[in-house]
N, C-alpha and C positions, 0 to 999 in steps of 0.2 A: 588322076588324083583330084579329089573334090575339094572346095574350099571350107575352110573351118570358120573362115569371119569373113563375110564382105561389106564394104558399103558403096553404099551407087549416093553419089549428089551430096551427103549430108550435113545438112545444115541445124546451126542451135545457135539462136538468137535471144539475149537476155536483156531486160529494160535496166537502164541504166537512167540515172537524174537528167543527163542531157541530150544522149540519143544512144537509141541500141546499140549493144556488145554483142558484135558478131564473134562467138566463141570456135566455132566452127565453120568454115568456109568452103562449102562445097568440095566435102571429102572422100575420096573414094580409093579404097586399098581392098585389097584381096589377100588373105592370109590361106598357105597351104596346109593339110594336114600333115601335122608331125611337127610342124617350122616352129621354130621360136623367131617372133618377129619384134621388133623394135622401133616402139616412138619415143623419137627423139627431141626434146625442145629446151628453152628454158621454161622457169616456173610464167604460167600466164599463157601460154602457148595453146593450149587446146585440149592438151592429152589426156586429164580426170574427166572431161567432160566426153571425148569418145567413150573412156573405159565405162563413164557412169550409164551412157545410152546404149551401150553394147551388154552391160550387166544389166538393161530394165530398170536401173535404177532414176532415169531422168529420159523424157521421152524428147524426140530429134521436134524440129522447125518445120523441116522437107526433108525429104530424102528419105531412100532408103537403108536396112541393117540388118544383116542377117547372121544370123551364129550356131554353127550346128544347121544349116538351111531352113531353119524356122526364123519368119520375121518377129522381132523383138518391141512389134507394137500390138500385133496383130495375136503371135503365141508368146504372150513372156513368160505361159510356167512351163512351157514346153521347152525354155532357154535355159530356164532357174534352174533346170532337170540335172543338166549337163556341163552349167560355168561353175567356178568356185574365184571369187576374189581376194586376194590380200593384197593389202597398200601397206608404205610404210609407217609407222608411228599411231598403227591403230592399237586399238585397247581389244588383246583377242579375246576376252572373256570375262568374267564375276571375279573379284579381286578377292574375295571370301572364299573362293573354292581352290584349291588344288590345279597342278597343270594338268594330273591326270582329269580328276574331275570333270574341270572344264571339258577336255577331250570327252569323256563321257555324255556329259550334258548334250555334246553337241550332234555324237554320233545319233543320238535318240531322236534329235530334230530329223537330221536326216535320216532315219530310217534304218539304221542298221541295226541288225539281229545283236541280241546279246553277244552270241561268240564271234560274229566278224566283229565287232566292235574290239572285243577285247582283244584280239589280232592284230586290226590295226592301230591302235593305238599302242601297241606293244611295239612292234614294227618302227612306226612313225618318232617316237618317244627313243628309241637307241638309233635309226638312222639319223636325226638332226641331232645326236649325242647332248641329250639333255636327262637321260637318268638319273643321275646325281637329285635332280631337282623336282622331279617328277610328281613327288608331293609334298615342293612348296606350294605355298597360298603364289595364288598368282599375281598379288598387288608385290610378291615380298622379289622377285625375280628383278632382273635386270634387265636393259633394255633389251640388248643382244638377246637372251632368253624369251625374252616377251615375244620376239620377234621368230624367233623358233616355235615356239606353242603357238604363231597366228600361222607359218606355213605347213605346221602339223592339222593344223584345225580347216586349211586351206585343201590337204590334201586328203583329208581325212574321208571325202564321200569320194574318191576315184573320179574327179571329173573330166570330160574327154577335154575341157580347155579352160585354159588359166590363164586369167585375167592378173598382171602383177602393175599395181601402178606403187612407181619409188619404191619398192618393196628393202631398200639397203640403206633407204634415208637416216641418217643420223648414226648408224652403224661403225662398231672401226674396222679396222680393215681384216682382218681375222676372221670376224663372223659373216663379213661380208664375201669373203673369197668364198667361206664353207657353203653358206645360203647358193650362189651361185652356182657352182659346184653340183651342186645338191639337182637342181632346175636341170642342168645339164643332161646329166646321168637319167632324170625323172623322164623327161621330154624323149633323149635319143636312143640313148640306150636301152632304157626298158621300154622307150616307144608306147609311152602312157598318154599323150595328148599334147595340143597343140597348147604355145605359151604365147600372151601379149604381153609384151613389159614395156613399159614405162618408165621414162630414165632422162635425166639431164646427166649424167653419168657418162661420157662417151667413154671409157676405156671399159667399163661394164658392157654397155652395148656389144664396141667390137669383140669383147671377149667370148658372149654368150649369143649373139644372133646371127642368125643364116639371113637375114636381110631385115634393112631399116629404113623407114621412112624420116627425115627431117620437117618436121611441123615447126612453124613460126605464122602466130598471130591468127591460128584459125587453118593455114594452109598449106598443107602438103605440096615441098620445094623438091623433093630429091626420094629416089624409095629405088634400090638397089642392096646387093651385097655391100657390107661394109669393104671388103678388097675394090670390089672395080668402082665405089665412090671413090676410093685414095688414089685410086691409078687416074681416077679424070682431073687429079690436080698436078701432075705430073708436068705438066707445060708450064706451071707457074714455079719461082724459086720461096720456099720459107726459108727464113731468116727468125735468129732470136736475139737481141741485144737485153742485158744485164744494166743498169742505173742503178749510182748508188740515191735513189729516193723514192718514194711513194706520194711526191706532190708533184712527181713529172707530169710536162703537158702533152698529150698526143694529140689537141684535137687538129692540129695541121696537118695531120696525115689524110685526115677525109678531101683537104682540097688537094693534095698531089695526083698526078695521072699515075699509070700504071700500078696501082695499089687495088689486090684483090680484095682486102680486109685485113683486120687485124685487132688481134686481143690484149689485153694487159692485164697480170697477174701479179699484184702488191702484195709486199709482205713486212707487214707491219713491224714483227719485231726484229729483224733485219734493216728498216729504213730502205729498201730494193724495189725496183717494178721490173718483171722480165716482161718485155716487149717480144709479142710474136706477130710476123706479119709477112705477108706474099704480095708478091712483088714479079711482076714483068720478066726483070731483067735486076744483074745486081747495083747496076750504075743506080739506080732508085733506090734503094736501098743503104748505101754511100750519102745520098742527100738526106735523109732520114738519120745518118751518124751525125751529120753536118748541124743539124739544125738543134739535135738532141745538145751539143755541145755549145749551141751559142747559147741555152739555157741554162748553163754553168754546170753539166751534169755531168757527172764523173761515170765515164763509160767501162762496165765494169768486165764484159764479158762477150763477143758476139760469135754465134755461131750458124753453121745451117742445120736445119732438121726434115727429118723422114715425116711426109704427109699422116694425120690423126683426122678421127674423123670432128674432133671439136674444127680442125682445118677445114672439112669439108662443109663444115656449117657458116664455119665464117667467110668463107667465098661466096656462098648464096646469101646470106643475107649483111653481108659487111661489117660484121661485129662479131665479138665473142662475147665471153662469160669472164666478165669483170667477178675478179674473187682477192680475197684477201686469207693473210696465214692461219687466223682463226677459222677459215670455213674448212669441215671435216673432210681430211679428207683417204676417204673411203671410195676412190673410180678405179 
């Protein structure tokens, strides 16, 4: 089996006011045909700017990228032939036109015949179950919608590989299982081409990929199945403790020993933080009850929990993804 994306070394370095942003840090992944693969980071990590050098959209520093086995500096319409990209929160079309329309407009760029057009975008238009809407103006849709007519318009030339960066950002969770759902079925079951997706999402990731890499700061920490990433946490214990506040203080957790990392999750309109975090052994974890309570904090709940891959990210890089009740949540 051949590879559908590689990169050897890749580097992408941007001028900054007081010295270069390394965006990219000598990157190098292999993507199989068929695989739906997964980068994982928070926002700032790295991940638009592979997708953008692996689309031709933004050329590498050094290094090498290959996709479909044509290099992507050397053949990029020989790339353009073959990718199709959707990110989240893009604008998929003319807000004057129609969704069909739009579909129309587009298929013509890419080159399809009158009747395959009308095919798929008949096709494309009841599998992402948006006829209803089909010819509204495209400004008049909603997000959810919008976001259907950009992976209608995504899949609309048959491409052997799909490029997804955030594709479910801002999404609720409905359209977001469906979207998903959708990529699944595209990719394995009718065995239509290989997926990159893009995601600060971890429970999206585990859902939808046969293997993920964890990026932070430019550099690929971790790149495995998401099962045997959770099995290599298996020797540490997670722990979740409940506070009744959102101006708890954790930063003394960074000086204890045996603490793998650990994340906090506020929720404003409850006044609460759940506290997650791995731990050695549980006696550490005991001095983390201990200490949370000389800050006068009303402990409101503790538990253990079954390894995630947001766990597996916070082991390798000692933090998580600080989030509050208003951020949406669609993972």
């Amino acid at each position: 089996m051949g590879y559908s994306v590689e990169t050897r070394d890749l580097v992408r370095t941007f001028k900054a006011p007081n010295k270069p942003v390394k965006a990219l840090d000598h990157v190098s992944i292999s993507i199989e045909e068929r695989e739906i693969f997964g980068l994982l980071g928070p926002n700032g990590a790295g991940k638009t700017t592979l997708i953008k050098i692996l689309s031709t959209l933004l050329l590498p520093t050094s290094g090498e990228a290959y996709v479909g086995g044509f290099n992507v500096v050397k053949e990029p319409n020989k790339v353009r032939k073959i990718i199709s990209l959707v990110s989240g929160g893009e604008t998929p079309g003319y807000g004057i036109l129609s969704a069909k329309e739009n579909l129309w407009f587009f298929s013509q760029l890419y080159g399809l015949s009158s009747s395959a057009a009308k095919e798929e975008i008949k096709r494309l238009i009841t599998d992402l179950d948006f006829e209803e809407y089909a010819n509204t103006r495209m400004s008049k849709l909603s997000t959810g919608y919008k976001q259907r007519l950009n992976f209608a318009r995504g899949l609309l030339s048959n491409p052997k590989i799909l490029f997804l960066d955030e594709p479910t950002l801002g999404l609720d969770v409905l359209t977001s299982k469906k979207l998903r759902g959708y990529i699944v079925d595209w990719a394995k079951r009718e065995k239509k081409g290989t997926v990159l997706l893009t995601t600060h999402y971890m429970g999206e990731a585990d859902e939808m990929c046969d293997r993920v890499a964890i990026i932070d700061r430019g550099r690929i920490l971790a790149c495995d199945s998401p099962l045997m990433l959770k099995e290599k946490l298996k020797e540490n214990v997670i722990m979740r403790v409940e506070v009744s506040s959102v101006q708890a203080d954790f930063d003394f957790i960074d000086k204890m020993e045996g603490i793998a990392g650990y994340s906090a999750t506020r929720s404003i309109q409850s006044d609460t933080t759940m506290l997650k975090v791995m731990v050695s052994n549980e006696a550490t974890f005991l001095d983390i009850i201990s200490k949370l309570e000389k800050q006068k904090l009303k402990i409101l709940s503790t538990s253990k929990a079954e390894p995630t891959l947001e766990d597996v990210y916070i082991s390798l890089v000692g933090r998580g993804f600080e989030e509050s009740a208003e951020a949406p949540a669609n993972a």
